[in-house]
N, C-alpha and C positions, 0 to 999 in steps of 0.2 A: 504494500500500500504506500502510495505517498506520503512522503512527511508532510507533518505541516507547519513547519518553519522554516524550510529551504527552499530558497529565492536567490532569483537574482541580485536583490539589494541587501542581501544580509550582510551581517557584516565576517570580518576573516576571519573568525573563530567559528562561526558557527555553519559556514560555508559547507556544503558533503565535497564528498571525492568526483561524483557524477555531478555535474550539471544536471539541472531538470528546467525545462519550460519553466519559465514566470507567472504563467495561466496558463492554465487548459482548456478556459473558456476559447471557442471562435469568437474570429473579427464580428458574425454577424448576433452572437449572442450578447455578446461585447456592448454593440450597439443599444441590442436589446436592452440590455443591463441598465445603462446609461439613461439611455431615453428614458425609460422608468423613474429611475433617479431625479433625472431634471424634472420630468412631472412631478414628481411628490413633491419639487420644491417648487412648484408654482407657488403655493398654496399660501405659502408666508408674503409673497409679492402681490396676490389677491387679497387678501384680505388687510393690507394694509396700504395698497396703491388705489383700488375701486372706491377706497373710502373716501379721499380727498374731496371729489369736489361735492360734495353732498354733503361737509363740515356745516354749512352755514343751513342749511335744512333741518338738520337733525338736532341744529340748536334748536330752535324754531318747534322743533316738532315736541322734543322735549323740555320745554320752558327753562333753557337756559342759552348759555351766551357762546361766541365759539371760540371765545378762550378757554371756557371750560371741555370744551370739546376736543381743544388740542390737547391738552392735559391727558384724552384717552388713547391719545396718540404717542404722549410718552412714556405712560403705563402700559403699553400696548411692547413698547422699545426695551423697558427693562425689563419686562418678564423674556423678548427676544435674545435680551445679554445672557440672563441670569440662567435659564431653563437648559438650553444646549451644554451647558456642561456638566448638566445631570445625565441629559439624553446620550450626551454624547460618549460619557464614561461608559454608559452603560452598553452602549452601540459597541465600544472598544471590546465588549468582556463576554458579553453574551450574543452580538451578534447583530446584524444589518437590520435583517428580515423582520426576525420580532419588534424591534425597536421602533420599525418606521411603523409599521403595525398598530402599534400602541399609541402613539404621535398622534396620526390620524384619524385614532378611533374617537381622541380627546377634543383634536380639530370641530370634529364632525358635531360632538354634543353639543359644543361651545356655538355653532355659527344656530345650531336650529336656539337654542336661548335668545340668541342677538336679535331673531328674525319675531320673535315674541315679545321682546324688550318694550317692559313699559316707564320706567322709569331712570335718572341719570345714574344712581350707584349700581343699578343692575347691569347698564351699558359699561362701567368701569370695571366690575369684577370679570364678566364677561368677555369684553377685550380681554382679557388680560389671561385670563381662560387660554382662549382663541391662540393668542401666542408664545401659551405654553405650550399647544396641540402642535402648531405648523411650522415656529424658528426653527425646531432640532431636523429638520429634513434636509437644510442644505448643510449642516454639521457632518450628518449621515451618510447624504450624496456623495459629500467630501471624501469619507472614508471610503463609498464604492468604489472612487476613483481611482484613488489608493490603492484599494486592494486589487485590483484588475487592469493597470498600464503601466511602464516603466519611465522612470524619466524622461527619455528618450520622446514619449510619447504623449507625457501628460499635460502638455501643455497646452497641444490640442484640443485633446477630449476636455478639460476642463475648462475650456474657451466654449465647446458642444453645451456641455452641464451647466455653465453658466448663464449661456445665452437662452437655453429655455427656458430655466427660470426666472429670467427677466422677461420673458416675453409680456406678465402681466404687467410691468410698470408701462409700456406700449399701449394695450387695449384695456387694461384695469380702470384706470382713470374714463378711459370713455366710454366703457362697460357701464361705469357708476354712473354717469351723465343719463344716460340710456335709461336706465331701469330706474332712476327715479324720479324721470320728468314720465315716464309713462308709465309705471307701475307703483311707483312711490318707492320709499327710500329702504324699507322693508324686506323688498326683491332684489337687494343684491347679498343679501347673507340667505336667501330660499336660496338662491343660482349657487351659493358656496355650497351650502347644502345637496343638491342633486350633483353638485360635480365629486366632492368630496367620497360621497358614496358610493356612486359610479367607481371611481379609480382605485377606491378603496378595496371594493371587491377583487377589477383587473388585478390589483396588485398581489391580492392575499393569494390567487390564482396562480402567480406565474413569476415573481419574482425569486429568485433563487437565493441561499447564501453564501456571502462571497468573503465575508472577514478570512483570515487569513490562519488565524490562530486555533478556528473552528475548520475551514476545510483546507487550509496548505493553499497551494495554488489551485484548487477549486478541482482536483479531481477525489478531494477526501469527501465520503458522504457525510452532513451533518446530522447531530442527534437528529431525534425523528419530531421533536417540535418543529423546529430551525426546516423541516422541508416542507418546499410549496408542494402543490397535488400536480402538478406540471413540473416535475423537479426532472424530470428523464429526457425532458424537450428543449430545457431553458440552460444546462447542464452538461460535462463529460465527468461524471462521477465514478469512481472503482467500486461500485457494491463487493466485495469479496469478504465478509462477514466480520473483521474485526472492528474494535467499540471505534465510534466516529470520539472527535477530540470533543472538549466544552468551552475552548474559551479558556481566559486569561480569568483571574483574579479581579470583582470591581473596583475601583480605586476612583471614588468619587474625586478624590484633591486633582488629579489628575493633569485637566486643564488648566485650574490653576497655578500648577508647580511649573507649566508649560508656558501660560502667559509671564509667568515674574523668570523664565530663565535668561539670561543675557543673551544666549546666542541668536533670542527671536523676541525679545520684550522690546527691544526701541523700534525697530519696524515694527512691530503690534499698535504701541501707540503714535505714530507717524501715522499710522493707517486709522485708527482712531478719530482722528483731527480732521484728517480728508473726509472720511467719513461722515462727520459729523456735519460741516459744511455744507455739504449735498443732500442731507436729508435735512436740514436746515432748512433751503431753499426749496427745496419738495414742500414741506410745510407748510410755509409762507406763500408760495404761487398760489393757491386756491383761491385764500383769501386775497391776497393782492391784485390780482387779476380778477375777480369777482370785483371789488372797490370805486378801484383804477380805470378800467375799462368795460366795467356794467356786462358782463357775461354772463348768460343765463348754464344752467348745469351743464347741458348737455357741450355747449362750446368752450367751456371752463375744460370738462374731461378730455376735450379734444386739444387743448393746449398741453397736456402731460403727453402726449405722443412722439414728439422732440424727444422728452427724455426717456423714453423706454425704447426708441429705435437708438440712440447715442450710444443707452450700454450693450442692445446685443451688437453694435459694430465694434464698438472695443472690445468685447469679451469676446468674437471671434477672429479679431486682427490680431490682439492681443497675444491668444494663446498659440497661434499660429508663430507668430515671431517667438515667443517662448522656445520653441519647437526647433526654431531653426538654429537661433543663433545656442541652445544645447549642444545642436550636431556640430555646430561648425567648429566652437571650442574642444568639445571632445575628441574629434578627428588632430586637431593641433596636439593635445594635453600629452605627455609622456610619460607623468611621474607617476606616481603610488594613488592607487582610488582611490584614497582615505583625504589625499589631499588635493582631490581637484576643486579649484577656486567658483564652487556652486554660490557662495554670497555673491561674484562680482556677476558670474553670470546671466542670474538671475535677476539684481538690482537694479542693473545700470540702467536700464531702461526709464527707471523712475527718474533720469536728470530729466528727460522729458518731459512724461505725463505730468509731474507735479506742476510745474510752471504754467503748463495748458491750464491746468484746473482753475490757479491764482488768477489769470488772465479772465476767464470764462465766468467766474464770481465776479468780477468788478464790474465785470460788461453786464450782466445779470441784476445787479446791485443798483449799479447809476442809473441804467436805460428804465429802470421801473423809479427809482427816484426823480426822475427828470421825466418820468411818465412819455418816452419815445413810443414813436406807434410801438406796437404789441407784437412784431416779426420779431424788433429785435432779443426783447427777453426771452422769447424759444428761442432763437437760433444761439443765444448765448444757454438756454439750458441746454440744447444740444452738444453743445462743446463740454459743460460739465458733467453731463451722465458719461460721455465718449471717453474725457479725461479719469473720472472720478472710477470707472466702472475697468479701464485699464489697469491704473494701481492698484485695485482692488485682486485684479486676478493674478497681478504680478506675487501680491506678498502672498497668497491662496495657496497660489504654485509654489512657493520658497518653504511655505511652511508646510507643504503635507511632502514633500521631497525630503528635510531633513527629521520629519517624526513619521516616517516611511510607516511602522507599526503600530500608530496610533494617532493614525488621520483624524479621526474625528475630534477627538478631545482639542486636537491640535487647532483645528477649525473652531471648535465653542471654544477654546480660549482665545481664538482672533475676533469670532463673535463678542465674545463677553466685552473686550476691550471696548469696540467700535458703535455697541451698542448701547453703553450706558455713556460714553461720549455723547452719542446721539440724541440719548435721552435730553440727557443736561441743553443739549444744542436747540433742539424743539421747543422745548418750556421756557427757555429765556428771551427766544426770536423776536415774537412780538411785543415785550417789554421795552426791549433793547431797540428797535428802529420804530418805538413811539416815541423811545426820548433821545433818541442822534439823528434819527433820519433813516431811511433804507439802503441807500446809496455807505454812508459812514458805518451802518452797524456790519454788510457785508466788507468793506475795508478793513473793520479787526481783524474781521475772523480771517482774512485774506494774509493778515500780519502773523496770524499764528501759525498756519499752512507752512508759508517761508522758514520759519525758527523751526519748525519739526525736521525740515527736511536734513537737520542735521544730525537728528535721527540717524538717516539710512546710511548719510558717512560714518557714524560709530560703528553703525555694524557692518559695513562692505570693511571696514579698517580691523576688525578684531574681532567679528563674530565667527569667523571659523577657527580661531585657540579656540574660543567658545565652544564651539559646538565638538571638536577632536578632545576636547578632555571629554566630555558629558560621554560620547561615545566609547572613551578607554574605558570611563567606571562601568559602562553597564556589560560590554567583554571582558571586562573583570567579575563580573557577578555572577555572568554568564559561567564561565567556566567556575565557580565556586559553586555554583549552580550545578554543574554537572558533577 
């Protein structure tokens, strides 16, 4: 039977004498795999992109204001930080399939409550529900990714798994416009509902397990929970009757110990800060654009379309270039695996993206302070989702590359960072460009974007000592282990 810790990324201790395939899965199950993935994580950019332009309705509808509205937007953000690295430990230790499983069963309950929702603390607990059900999916995704593509290759697929999941911030927004200028505001958590369910089934059907720890490179059969009813289709499994493996150990701290390690915390909060900006100005457009320029819903959600086609062109140019400029240094590289320069490779690209983004905030910032026709603040959210949604896959990539065996957690602790940035970023937006202006309040946050970025020089400078001790201690344990 297969082992199930030998890989092509292992590390030299723990490497066998044969070589074995990295996956057993095919190209086209592969696919399969993937595209699943990126569905389930619609589900977090539905239910939190469709909302937008219906903020000022659903004050309306429930006798309050939409400041207290945004408010459910940033409780909405921290259960997004906080939840995925429950999810995600647990995806690490018992496994993909269950996990997403469980997510979506919570999603599910939470959107039919919304869709019932009579009053404003039931809309708060509820969000909040909601995004404890759906954040952990691209945490999850994250580790599918992981466990089924080698560097070589993941940069791609995870530009594929990115970009579906954005597809809601595209028609989410105008989804929300839609359903509740003609069905009221109600029918867009029904529509989460019927989709939620649907996929939910697909998935419970056909999705296979892919952690690593549980089937190796995926031709170990998993315990018999862990398999779908489709396991012999979606699969190249060795039935030959010995006990399938369980999984690692849970280790809730996990993500945590992961966000505060050096060799990946100042890019976590670099990525943070970016982060937070863009969904800053996500926030802010509903209302602003509602204001400003007197839009009715449905042409309000049509304005968010700029920034949901932005990220899936960056998140598939993106991973693309990831992709290449891997091969092209690899092909160069001579020396020892252990120390090929994966920070600079990975990073450099950020001299770019970031500066785009700073640019693309000011334009965003001023042309709605100075109230310019209404082209320009899409064409400038264009350029922030393209910018903002680049870097994002950039550090995505850097971080499930060097925590190869525990993609997920590695992800809800880049989640946890960017998310409660976020939070904080949302609940102050509108305080903050009441009393400077719009134009001034996006020029701080434009001043802090710049000082982070020296961030990513700490760590292209010494986050690989960083990361070759972390990796000696754990071949130190390993073999103490054995």
């Amino acid at each position: 039977m297969p082992s199930t810790t030998r890989d092509a990324e292992a590390s030299p201790a723990e490497r066998p004498v044969s070589t074995l395939p990295y996956t057993t899965f095919s190209h086209r199950q592969r696919l399969l795999i993937i595209t699943i993935a990126s569905f389930s994580a619609t589900f977090s950019g539905f239910a939190s992109n469709i909302y937008f332009p219906v903020i000022p309705t659903m004050a309306e509808a429930l006798y309050t204001t939409p400041a207290k509205i945004n408010l459910t937007v940033t409780s909405y953000m921290i259960f997004q930080a906080i939840c995925p690295t429950f999810w995600g430990a647990v995806s690490d230790a018992y496994g993909r399939r269950l996990t997403v499983i469980s997510t979506l069963t919570v999603f599910l309950g939470a959107c039919i409550g919304l869709a019932l929702t009579q009053h404003y603390y039931q809309l708060v607990i509820l969000r909040c529900l909601q995004s404890a059900g759906s954040a952990s999916t691209i945490a999850i995704g994250s580790g599918i990714i992981g466990d089924v593509t080698t560097k070589a290759e993941r940069g791609g697929y995870m530009g594929y798994f990115q970009t579906g999941l954005l597809l809601p911030l595209a028609i989410g927004p105008v989804l929300g416009g839609i359903f509740a200028s003609a069905l009221g505001w109600r029918s867009l958590f029904w529509f989460l509902v019927i989709y939620s369910g649907v996929f939910l089934l697909f998935l419970a059907l056909v999705l296979p397990e892919t952690l690593r720890s549980i089937v190796g490179n995926g031709a170990v059969p998993p315990f018999k929970l862990a398999r779908s009813p489709l396991e012999r289709f979606t699969s190249n499994r060795v039935y030959d009757g010995a006990a399938p493996a369980r999984g690692f150990s849970l280790n809730l701290l996990g993500p945590i110990r992961i966000l505060f390690a050096p060799e990946v915390n100042f890019v976590s909060f670099f990525l943070a800060i970016h982060y937070a900006t863009w969904q800053m100005a996500l926030t802010a457009q509903a209302t602003l654009f509602e204001n400003l320029y007197s839009l009715s819903e449905i042409d309000n959600g049509l304005t968010f379309i700029a920034n949901g086609f932005g990220c899936m062109i960056g998140s598939l140019t993106t991973g693309k270039l990831l992709d290449k400029e891997y091969r092209r240094h690899k092909a160069k590289y001579t020396g020892p695996e252990e120390e090929f320069p994966i920070e600079i490779v990975r990073l450099r690209s950020i001299w770019f993206w970031s500066p785009l983004q700073w640019g693309a905030l000011l334009l965003f910032g001023w042309t709605l302070d100075k109230q310019v026709h209404i082209a320009a603040p899409i064409i400038a959210s264009f350029i922030l989702a393209w910018s903002a949604m680049s870097t994002q896959a950039v550090i995505s990539t850097f971080l499930v590359d060097i925590f190869p065996k525990s993609a997920a957690s590695a992800t809800a602790a880049l989640n946890l960072a960017r998310c409660l940035m976020g939070a904080g970023a949302t609940a102050q937006i509108e305080p903050l460009y009441s009393a400077v202006g719009v134009g001034w309040a996006f020029t701080l946050w434009t001043g802090a974007m710049a000082l982070s970025l020296g961030l990513v020089a700490v760590q292209m400078r010494w986050g690989a000592g960083w990361r070759r001790k972390r990796e000696r201690r754990e071949e130190d344990k390993a073999k103490i282990a054995l």
